[in-house]
KEMIGU-497470 format. One record per residue (C-alpha): residue number from 1; residue in three letters; x, y, z. Coordinates in pm, whole numbers, plus 50000, padded with zeros to 5 digits. Layout:
(site NUM "ALA" (X Y Z))
...
//
This chain:
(site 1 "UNK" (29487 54686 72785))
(site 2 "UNK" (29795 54482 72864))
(site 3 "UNK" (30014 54433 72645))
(site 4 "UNK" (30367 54221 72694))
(site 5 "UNK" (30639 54087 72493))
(site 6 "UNK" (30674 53718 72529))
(site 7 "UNK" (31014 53686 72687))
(site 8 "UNK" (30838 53867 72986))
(site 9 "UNK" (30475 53716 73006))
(site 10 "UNK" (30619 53342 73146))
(site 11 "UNK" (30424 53385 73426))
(site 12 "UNK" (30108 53209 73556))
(site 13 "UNK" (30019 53490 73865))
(site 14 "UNK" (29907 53815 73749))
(site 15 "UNK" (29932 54127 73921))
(site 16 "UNK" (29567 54078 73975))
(site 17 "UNK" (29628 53830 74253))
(site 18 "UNK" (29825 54134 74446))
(site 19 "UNK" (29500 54356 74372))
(site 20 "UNK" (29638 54591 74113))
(site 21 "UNK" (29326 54611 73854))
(site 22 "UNK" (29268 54844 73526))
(site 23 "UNK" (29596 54883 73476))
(site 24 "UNK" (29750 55035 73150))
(site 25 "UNK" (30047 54776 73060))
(site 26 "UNK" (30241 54530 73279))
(site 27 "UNK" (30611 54460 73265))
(site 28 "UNK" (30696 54131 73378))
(site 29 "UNK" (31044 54050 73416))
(site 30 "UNK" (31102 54280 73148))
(site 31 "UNK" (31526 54205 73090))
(site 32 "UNK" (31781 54539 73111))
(site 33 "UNK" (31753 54657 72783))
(site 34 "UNK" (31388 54657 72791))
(site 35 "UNK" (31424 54872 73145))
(site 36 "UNK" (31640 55092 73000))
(site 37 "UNK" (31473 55196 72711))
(site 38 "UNK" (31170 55212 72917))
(site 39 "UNK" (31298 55459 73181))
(site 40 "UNK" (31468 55687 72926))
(site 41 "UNK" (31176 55723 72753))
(site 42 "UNK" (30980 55795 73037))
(site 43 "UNK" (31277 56069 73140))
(site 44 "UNK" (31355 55866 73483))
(site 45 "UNK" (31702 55853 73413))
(site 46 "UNK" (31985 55929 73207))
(site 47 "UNK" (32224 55699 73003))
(site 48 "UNK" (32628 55757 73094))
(site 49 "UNK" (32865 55776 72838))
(site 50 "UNK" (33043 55479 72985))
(site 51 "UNK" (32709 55287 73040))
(site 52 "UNK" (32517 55263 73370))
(site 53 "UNK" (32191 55450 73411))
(site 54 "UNK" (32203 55744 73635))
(site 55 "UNK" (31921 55828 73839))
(site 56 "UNK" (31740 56087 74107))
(site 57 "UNK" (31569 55957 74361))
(site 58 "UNK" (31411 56297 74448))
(site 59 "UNK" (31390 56460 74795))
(site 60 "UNK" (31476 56111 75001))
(site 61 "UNK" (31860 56040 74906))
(site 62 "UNK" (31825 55773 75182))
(site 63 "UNK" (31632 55571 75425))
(site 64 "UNK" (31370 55738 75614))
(site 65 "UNK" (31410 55525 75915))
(site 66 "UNK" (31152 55816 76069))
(site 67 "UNK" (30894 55653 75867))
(site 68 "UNK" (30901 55280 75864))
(site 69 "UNK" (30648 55135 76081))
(site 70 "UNK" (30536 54739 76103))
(site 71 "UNK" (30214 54662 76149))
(site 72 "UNK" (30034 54525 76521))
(site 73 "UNK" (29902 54216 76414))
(site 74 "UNK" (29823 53905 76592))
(site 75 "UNK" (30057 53640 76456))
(site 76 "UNK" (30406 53879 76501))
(site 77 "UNK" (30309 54149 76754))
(site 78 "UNK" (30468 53924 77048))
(site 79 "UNK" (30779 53870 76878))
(site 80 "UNK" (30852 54229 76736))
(site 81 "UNK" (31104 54456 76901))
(site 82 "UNK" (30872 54724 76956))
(site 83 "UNK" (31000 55075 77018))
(site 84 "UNK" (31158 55393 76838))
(site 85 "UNK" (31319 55119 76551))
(site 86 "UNK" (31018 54918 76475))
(site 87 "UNK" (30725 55165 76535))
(site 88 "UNK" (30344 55024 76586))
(site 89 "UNK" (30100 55054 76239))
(site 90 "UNK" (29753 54993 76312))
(site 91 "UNK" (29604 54689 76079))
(site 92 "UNK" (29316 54927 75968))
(site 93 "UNK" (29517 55220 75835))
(site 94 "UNK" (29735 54972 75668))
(site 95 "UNK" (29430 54833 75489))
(site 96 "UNK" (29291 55185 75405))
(site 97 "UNK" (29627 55315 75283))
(site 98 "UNK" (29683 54990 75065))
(site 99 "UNK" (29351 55045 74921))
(site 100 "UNK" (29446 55386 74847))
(site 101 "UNK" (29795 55297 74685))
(site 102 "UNK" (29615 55000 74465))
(site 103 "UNK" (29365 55293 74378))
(site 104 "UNK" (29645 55523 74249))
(site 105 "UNK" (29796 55228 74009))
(site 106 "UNK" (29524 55228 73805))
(site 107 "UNK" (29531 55336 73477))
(site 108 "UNK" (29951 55298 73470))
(site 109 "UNK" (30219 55104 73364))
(site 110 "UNK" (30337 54833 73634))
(site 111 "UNK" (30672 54684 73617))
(site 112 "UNK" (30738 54306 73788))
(site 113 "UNK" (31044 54165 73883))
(site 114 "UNK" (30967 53780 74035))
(site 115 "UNK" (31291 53672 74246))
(site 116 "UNK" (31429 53506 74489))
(site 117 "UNK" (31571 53610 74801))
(site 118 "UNK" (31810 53347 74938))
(site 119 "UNK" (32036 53139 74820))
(site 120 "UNK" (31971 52826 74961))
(site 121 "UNK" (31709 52642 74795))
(site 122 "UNK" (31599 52538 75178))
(site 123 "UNK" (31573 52900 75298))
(site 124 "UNK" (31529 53148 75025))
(site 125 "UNK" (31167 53322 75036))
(site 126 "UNK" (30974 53395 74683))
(site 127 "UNK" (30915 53761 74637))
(site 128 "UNK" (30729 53938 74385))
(site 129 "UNK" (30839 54329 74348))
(site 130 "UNK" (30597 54583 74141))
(site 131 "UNK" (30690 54922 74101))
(site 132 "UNK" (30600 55199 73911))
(site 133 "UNK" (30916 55305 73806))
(site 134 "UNK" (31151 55134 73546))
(site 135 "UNK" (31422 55188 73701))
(site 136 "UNK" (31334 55067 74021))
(site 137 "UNK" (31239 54738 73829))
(site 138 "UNK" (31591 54717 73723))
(site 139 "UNK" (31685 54791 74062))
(site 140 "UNK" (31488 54472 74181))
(site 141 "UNK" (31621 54286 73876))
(site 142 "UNK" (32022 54315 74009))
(site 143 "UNK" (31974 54326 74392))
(site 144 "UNK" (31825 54022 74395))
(site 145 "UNK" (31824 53649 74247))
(site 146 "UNK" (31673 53641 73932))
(site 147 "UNK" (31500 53342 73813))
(site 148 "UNK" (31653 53196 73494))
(site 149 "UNK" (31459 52900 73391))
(site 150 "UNK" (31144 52961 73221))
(site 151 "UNK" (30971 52735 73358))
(site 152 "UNK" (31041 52765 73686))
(site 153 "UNK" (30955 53182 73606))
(site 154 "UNK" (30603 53052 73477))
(site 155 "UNK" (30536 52803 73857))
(site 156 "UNK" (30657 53157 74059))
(site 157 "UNK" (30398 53147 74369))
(site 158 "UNK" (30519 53472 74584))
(site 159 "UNK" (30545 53461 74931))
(site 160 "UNK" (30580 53784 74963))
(site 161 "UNK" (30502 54147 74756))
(site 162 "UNK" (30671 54457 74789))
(site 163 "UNK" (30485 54765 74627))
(site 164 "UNK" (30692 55058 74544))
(site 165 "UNK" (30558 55390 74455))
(site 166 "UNK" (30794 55632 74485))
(site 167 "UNK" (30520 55875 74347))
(site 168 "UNK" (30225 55791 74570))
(site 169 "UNK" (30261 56023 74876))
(site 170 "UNK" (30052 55915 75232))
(site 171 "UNK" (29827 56184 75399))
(site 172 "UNK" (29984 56234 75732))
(site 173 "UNK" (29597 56329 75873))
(site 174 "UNK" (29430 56029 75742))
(site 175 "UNK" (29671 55770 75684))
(site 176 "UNK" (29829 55800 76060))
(site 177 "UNK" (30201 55826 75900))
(site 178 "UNK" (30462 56066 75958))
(site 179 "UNK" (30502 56229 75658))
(site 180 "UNK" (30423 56140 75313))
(site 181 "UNK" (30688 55889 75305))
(site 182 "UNK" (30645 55538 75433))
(site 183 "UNK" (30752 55181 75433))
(site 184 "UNK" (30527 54933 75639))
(site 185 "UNK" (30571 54577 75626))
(site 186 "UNK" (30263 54380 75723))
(site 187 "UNK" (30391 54041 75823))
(site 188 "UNK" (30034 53850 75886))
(site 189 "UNK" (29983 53985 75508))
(site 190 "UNK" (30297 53878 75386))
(site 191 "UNK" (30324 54249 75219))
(site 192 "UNK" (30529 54573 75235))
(site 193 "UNK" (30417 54873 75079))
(site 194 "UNK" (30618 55146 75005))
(site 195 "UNK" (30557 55552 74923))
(site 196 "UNK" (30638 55877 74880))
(site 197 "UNK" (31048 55811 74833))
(site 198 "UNK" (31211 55684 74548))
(site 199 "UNK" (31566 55565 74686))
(site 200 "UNK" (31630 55252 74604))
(site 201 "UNK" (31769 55095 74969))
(site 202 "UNK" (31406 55058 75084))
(site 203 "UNK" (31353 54792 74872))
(site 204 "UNK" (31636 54623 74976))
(site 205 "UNK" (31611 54681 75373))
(site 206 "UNK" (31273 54590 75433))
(site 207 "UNK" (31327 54291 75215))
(site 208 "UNK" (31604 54211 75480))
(site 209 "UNK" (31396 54297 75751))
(site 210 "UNK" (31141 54069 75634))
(site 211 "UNK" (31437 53780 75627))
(site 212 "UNK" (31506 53918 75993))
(site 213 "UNK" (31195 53831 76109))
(site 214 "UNK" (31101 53482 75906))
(site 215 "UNK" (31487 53302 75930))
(site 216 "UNK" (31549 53298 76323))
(site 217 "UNK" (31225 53041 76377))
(site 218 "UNK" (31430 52833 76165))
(site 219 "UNK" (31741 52838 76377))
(site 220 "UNK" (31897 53041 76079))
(site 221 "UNK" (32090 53325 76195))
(site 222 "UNK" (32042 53615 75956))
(site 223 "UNK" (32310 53875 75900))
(site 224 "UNK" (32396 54245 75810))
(site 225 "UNK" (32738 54134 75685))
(site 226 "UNK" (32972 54060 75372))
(site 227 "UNK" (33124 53706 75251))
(site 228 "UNK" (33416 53612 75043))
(site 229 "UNK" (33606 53254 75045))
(site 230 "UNK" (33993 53170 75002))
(site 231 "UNK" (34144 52985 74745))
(site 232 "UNK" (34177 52754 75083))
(site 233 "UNK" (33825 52748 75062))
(site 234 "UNK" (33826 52932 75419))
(site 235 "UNK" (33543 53160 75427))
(site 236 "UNK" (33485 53502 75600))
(site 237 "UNK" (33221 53730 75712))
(site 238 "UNK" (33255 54109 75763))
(site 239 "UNK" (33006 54308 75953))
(site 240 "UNK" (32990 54685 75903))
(site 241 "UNK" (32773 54993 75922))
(site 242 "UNK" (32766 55212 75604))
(site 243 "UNK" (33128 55347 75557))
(site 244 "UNK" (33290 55164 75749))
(site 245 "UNK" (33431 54925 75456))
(site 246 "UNK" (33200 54621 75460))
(site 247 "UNK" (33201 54618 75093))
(site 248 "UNK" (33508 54769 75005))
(site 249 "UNK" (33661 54488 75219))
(site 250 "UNK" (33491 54192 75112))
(site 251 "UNK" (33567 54266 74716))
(site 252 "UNK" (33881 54108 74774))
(site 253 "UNK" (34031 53995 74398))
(site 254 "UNK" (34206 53759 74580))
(site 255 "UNK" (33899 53621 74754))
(site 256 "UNK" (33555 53494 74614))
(site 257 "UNK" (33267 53722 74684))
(site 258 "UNK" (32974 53582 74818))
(site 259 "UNK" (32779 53876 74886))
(site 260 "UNK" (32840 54248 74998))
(site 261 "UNK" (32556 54272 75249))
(site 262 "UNK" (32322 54048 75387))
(site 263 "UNK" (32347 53671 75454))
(site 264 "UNK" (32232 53361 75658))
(site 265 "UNK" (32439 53139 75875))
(site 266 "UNK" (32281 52784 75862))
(site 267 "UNK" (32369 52473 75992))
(site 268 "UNK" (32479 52369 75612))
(site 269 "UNK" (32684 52731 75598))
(site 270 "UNK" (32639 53057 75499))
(site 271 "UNK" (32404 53199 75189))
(site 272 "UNK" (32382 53543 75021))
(site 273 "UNK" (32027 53683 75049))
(site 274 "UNK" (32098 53867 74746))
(site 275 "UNK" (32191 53838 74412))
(site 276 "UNK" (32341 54244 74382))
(site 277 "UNK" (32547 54436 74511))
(site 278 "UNK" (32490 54825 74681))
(site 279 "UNK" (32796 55001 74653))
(site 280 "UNK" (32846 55295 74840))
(site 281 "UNK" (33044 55526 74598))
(site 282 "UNK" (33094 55863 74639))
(site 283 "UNK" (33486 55971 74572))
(site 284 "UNK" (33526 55612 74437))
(site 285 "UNK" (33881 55548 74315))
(site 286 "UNK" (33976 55348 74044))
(site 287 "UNK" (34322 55233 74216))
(site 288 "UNK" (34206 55163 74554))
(site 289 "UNK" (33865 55019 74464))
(site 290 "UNK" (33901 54886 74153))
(site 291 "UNK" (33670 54590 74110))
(site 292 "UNK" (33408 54860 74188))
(site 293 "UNK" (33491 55040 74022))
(site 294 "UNK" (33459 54925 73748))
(site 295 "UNK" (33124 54838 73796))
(site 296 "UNK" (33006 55238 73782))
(site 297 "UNK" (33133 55215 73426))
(site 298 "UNK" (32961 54923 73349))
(site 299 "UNK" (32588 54876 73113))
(site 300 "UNK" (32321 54743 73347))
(site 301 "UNK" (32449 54942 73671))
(site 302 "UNK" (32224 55201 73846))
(site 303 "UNK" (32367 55501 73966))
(site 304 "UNK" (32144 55679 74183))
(site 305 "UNK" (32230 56007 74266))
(site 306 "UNK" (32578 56016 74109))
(site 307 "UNK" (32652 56391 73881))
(site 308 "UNK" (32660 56370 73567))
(site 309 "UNK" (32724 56638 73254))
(site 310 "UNK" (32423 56628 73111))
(site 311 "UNK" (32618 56741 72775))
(site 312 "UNK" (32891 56494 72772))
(site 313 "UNK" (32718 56207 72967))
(site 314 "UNK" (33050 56187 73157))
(site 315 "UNK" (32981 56105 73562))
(site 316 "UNK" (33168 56276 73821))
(site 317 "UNK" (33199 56000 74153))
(site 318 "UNK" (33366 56266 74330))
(site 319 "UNK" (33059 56532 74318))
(site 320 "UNK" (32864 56519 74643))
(site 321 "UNK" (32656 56809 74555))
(site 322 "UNK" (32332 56614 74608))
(site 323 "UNK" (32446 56349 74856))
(site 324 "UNK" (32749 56198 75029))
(site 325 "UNK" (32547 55878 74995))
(site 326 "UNK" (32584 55802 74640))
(site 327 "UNK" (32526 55438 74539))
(site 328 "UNK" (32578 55167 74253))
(site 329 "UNK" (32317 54866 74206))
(site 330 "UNK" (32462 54632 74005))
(site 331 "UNK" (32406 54243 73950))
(site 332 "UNK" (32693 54000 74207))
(site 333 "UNK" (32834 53873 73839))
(site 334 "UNK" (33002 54244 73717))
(site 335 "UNK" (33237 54135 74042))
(site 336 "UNK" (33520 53937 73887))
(site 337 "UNK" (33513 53547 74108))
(site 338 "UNK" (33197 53626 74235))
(site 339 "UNK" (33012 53304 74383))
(site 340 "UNK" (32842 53107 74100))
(site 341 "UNK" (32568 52982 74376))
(site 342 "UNK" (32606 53230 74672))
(site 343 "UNK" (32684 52993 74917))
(site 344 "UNK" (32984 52884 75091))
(site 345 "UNK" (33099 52642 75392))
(site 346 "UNK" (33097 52786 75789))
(site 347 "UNK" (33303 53075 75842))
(site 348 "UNK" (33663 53064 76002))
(site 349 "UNK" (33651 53401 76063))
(site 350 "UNK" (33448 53699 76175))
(site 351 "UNK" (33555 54021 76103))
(site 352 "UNK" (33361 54313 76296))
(site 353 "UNK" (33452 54661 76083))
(site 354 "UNK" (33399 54992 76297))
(site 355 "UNK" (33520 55342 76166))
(site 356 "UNK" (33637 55516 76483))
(site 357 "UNK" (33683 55872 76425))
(site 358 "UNK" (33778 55944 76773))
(site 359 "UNK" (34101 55779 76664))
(site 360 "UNK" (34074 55551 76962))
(site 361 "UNK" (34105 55192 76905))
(site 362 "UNK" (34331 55035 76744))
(site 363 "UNK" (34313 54869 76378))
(site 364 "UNK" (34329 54508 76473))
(site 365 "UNK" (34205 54319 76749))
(site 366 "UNK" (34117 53998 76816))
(site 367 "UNK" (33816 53958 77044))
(site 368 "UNK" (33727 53624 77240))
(site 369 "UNK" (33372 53481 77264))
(site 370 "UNK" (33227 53710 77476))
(site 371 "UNK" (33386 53982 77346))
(site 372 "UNK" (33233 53957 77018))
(site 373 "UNK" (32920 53943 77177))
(site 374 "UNK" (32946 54258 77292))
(site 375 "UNK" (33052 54429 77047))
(site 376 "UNK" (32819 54223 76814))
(site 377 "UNK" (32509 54405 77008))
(site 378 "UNK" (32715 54762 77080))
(site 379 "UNK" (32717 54811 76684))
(site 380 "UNK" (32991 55069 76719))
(site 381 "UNK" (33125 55324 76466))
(site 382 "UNK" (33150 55733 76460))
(site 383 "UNK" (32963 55987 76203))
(site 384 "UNK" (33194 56262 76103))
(site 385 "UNK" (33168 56647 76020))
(site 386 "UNK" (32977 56594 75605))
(site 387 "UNK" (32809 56323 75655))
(site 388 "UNK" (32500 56424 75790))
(site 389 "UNK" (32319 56820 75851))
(site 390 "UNK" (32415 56956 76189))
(site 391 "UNK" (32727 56739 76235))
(site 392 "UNK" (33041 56892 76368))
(site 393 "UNK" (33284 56704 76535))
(site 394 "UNK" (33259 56312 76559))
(site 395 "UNK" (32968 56133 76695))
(site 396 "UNK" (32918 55812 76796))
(site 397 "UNK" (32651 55517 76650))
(site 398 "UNK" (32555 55255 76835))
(site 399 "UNK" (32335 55063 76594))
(site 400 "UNK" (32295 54675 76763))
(site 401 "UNK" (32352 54379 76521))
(site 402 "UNK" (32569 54632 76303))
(site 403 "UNK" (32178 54632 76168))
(site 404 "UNK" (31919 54809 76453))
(site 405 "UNK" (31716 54927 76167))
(site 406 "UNK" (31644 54573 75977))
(site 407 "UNK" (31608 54388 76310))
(site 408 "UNK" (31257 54267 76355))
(site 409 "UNK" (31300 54072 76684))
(site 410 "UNK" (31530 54171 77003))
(site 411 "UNK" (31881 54216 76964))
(site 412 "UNK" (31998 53885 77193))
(site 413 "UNK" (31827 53657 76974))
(site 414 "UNK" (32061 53727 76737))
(site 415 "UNK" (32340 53765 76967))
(site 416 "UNK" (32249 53381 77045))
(site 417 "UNK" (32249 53294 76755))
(site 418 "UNK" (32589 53433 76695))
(site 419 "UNK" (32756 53250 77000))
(site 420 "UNK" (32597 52927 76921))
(site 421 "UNK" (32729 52927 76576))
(site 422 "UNK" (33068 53078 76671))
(site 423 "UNK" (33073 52792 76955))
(site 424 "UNK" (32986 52504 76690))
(site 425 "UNK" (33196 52617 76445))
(site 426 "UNK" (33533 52714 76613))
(site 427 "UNK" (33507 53090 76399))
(site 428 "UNK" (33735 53359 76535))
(site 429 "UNK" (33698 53712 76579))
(site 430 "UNK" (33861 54032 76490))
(site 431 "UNK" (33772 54336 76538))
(site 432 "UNK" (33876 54609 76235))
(site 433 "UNK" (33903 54976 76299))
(site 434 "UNK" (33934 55168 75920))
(site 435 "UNK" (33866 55516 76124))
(site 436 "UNK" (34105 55747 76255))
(site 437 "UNK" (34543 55716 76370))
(site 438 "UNK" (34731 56024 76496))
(site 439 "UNK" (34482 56186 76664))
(site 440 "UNK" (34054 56226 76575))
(site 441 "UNK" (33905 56355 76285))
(site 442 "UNK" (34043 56706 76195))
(site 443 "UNK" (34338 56604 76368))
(site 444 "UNK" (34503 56272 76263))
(site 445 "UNK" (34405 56113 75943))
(site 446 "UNK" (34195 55812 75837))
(site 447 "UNK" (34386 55457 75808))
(site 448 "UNK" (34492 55402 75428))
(site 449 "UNK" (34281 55122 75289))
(site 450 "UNK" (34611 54968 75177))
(site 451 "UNK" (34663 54901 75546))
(site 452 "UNK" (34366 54783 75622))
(site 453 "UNK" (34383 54533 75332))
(site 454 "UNK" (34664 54404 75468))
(site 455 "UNK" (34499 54343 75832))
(site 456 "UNK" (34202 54203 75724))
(site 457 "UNK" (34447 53951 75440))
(site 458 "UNK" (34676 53869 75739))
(site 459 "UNK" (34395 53764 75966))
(site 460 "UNK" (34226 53546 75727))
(site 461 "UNK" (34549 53399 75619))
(site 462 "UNK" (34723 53285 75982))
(site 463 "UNK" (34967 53498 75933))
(site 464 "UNK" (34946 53626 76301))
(site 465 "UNK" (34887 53276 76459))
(site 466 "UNK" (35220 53291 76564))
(site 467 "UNK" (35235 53693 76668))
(site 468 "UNK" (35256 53781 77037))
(site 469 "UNK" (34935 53945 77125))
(site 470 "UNK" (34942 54221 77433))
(site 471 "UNK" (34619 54353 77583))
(site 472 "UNK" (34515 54767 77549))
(site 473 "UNK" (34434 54888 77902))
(site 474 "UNK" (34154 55068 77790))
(site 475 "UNK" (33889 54820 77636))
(site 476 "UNK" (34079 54510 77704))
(site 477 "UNK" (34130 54445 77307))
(site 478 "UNK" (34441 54186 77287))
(site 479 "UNK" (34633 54378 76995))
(site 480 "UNK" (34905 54211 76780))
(site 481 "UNK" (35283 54323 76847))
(site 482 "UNK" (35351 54310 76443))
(site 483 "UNK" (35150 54235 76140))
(site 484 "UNK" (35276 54184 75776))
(site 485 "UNK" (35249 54486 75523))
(site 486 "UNK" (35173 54724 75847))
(site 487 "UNK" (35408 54987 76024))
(site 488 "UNK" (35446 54831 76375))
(site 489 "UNK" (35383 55213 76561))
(site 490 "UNK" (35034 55218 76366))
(site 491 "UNK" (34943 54927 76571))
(site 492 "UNK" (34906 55123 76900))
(site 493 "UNK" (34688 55410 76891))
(site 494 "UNK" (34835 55589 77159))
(site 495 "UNK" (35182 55556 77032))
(site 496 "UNK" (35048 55747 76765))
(site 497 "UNK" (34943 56061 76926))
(site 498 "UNK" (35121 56337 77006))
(site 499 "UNK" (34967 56434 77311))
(site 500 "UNK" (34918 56102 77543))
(site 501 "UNK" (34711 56253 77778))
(site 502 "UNK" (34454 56412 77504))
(site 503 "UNK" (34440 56044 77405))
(site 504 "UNK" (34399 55921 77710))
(site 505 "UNK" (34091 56123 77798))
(site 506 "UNK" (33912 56082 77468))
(site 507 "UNK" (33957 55675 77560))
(site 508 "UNK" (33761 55728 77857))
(site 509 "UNK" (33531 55920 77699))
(site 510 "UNK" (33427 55675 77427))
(site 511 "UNK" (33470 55428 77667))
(site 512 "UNK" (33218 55569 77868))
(site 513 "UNK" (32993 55562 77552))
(site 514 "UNK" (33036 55232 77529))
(site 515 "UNK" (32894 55136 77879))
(site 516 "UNK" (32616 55363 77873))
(site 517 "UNK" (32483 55198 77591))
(site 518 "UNK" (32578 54846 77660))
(site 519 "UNK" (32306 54915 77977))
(site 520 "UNK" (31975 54788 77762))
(site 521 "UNK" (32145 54466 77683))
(site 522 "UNK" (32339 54394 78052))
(site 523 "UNK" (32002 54206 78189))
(site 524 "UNK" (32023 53997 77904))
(site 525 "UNK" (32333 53840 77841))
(site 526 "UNK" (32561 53648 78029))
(site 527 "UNK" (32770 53787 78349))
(site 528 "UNK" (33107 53734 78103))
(site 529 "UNK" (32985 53995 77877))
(site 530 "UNK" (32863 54245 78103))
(site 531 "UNK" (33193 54258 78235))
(site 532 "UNK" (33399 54328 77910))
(site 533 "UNK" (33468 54686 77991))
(site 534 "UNK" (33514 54580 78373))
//
């Protein structure tokens, strides 16, 4: 029988409307200290000395892009971007499989979180997550915008559901998956179910694939990016692959945060999608990341995957023993000037973050128009020796959109949507590398932060509006003479190298990378960016 404290039963739509039946008790909207006490006592997590709850997420200590699939359906399967990133689930095994998971709820707990996702009242999409894990409740709870009036709690229609059960693994044989993971997102059906892995960032993606795929129609152009504002009330957005800084970057004390991840540009501005933050932390430092920092310390913040001494209750951020990808979920508030609404004016500035561990470009650049279209749908940045099984020497990732995993339609709608906004707007462009100087990885070293910082805070400031520029014969990148806070040598990567022909030849090379896959794009974009690496 249900049972439900009142604080958490404002709600007029039970889980019965999503098909969950004979279940044992529902959470809805159960607050953090309810969570907590709920997934100790059900020995999903422990409680840190300092505060946050620390978590395993089991086997999957990240996305299993492998085994996300969207569903052939009439009213989407034109517009999808069919191929190895959005794989084809038949309608039928999603129905049989759903049944199945709805099956396997029965008879347990069920925790709710209803939210929004979206700040802008015009665009933000009602969704309704139920998992069968606490923690991933409280998970829900900070990644996203909670709902704080009671009332408007108790009118909460969903749009959308999400159904997470981490537990609940798919039969390869008769549910036509990969492996007994899976995340399928049924657009016609407005649902996503999710199985077999318990890390966290599934929730989160294919809620922002789900934005991917509903926003463009409504000339909103959705982003894999962060968002802070001046105190001239200038505002910024960063894009960025994982480790390359996005939110390292954007957590600017200096700066408001809008949001460390994913956003909409509309024709009123830009909006966080979120209402959390996913904080990549492993070998977190207090003095070059403190704002972060201090969130890991913090009650209310889920560390998945982080050690910890199971005596003391102490964490250790710089123990990679079961992951180099560990993360913090924590609400946008523990960030000091965080946005009160999550929505700011048009962006001056566009910051494009790559970590290049071929130590080939340089760490500032500004790119015109058409330059930031291309390297808007190249997506670059390198995976070094530790990151992944099998890696030796640095690789590089071409993932379009900084985002090929989350985008539901092809990459040059986005890419249109990007030059029409840059175009009405007047926004300019940089392009950021925080990889390699001296030489590659295992050679040179990375670029301090503290550098970086003051790139990025020079950019956004003017401070090089009056700076000669001189173009970098390799990829055409016009690259400031001087910049504030910044030894002048570190500006130019090859003046940096010892050997000058070793650098020249590992330009080509990644050059080379670049135009091989820039080839799946060059039919579809204008004759200006086709011809950005000549």
């Amino acid at each position: 029988m249900e049972t439900c404290d009142r604080p958490m039963d404002s709600r007029k739509v039970p889980v019965d409307a999503q098909g969950i039946v004979n279940y044992t008790r529902v959470f809805y909207n159960a607050p953090t200290p309810v969570l907590y006490e709920q997934a100790i006592k059900r020995q999903e997590g422990l409680l840190a000395r300092s505060g946050p709850l620390v978590v395993r997420t089991g086997a999957y200590t990240g996305r299993a892009p492998q085994d996300k699939f969207l569903v052939r359906e009439p009213s989407s399967e034109d517009k999808i971007w069919w191929g190895p990133v959005n794989r084809a689930f038949d309608p039928e095994d999603f129905d049989k499989l759903e049944a199945r998971l709805l099956a396997y709820l029965q008879g347990r707990e069920i925790y709710v979180q209803d939210c929004y996702v979206g700040a802008d009242p015009k665009y933000r999409v009602a969704v309704r997550i139920i998992t069968e894990m606490a923690w991933q409740s409280l998970f829900a709870r900070n990644m996203f915008i909670r709902l704080r009036d009671r009332t408007e709690l108790a009118d909460f229609q969903p749009d959308y559901t999400v159904i997470a059960a981490p537990h609940f693994r798919a039969s390869p044989e008769g549910d036509h998956t990969r492996s007994g993971a899976f995340i399928i997102e049924h657009f016609g059906k407005q649902r996503i179910l999710i199985g077999g892995t318990g890390y966290g960032g599934e929730i989160k993606k294919s809620v922002f694939t789900m934005m991917n795929f509903i926003l463009p129609e409504k000339g909103v152009f959705p982003m894999h990016c962060s968002a802070n504002v001046g105190p001239n009330g200038h505002s910024a957005i960063f894009f960025g692959l994982s480790g390359t800084g996005k939110t390292s970057l954007s957590a600017d004390p200096h700066r408001t945060l809008v949001g460390d991840d994913e956003h909409g540009w509309s024709d009123n501005g830009i909006f966080n999608f979120e209402g959390g933050c996913y904080a990549k932390v492993i070998r977190l430092s207090q003095e070059a990341e403190p704002q972060i920092y201090r969130c890991t310390q913090r009650f209310g913040t889920v560390l998945e995957n982080v050690a910890i001494d199971t005596n003391t209750r102490e964490i250790d951020l710089n123990d990679d023993s079961l992951t180099e990808n560990t993360r913090a979920a924590y609400p946008l508030f523990f960030i000091e000037n965080a946005s009160a609404d999550g929505m700011a004016p048009h962006p001056k500035d566009i910051v494009m973050l790559t970590c290049d561990a071929f130590g080939v470009l340089p760490p500032i650049a500004r790119l015109q128009p058409h330059e930031a279209m291309f390297h808007f749908l190249s997506g670059y940045t390198a995976k070094v020796a530790g990151t992944e099984a099998g890696i030796t020497e640095p690789q590089a990732t071409f993932s379009t959109c900084f985002g090929a995993p989350f985008m539901a339609l092809p990459p040059p709608v986005y890419a249109e949507l990007l030059r029409r906004r840059m175009e009405a707007h007047g926004a300019r462009c940089w392009l950021i590398n925080t990889g390699w100087t001296q030489g590659p990885y295992g050679v040179g070293h990375r670029i301090p932060i503290a550098y970086t910082r003051a790139m990025v805070h020079a950019a956004l400031n003017d401070a090089l509006d009056t700076v000669a520029f001189h173009k970098e014969p390799y990829f055409g990148l016009l690259v400031p003479e001087e910049c504030p806070g910044v030894p002048k040598e570190l500006l130019t990567p090859a003046a940096t190298w010892q050997d000058l022909r070793a650098y020249e030849n590992q330009a080509k090379h990644l050059k080379g990378l670049f135009r091989k896959n820039f080839e799946q794009y060059a039919d579809h974009v204008d004759p200006a960016v086709r011809a950005v690496l000549g």
